[in-house]
C-alpha positions in Angstrom: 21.6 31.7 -82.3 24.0 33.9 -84.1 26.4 36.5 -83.4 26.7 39.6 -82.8 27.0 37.9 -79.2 26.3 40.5 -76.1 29.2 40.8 -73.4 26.4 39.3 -70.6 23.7 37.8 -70.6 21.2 37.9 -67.6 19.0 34.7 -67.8 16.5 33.4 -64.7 14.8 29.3 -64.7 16.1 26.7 -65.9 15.1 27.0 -69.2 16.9 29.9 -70.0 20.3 28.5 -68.4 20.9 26.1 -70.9 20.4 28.7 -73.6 22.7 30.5 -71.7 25.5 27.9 -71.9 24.6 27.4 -75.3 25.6 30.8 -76.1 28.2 30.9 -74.4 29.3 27.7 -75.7 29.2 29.2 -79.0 30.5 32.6 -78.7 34.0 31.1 -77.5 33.1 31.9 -74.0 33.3 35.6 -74.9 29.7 36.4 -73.0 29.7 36.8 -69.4 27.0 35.0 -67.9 24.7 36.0 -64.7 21.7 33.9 -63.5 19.2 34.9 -61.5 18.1 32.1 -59.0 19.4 28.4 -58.8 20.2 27.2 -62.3 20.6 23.5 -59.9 23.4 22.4 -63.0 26.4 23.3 -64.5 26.7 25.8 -61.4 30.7 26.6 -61.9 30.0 28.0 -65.5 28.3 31.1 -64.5 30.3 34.1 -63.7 27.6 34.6 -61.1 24.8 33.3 -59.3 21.8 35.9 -58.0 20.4 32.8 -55.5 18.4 33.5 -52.4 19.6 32.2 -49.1 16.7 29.7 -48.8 18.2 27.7 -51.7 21.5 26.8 -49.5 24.2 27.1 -52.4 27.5 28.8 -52.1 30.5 29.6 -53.8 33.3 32.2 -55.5 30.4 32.6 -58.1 27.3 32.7 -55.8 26.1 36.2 -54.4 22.9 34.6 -51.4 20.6 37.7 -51.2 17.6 37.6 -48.2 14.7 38.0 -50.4 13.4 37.8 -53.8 14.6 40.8 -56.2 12.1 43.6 -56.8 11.2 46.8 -57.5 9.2 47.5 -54.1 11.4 50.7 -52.0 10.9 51.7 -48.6 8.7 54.5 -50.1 6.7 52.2 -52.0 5.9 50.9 -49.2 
């Protein structure tokens, strides 16, 4: 992990929320970070949190959306 560091990152699963404190960590907390479902640590160092409603979190940082995030439009279906 090296810089050039982006100005967000949009990570989803666990996994991928460390790496995205990590960077964070070591761009100087220059990279805004966004996560895509409950990252279940560390919840207050995101600048937001995609989470559905199910998953019973809130906060400043939290944005609760009814269902999952797709694609699929009214005309689609």
């Amino acid at each position: 992990l090296a810089p050039p560091w982006p100005d967000a990152l949009i990570t989803s699963g666990r996994r991928s929320a460390a790496l995205a404190l990590e960077i964070r960590r070591l761009s100087g907390k220059a990279v805004k970070l966004v996560h895509l479902t409950d990252p279940r640590s560390c919840r207050w160092k995101f600048h937001l949190i995609v989470a559905m409603a199910h998953d019973g979190i809130s906060g400043p940082n939290i944005l609760n959306t009814r269902f999952a995030l797709h694609r699929l439009t009214r005309a689609g279906l």
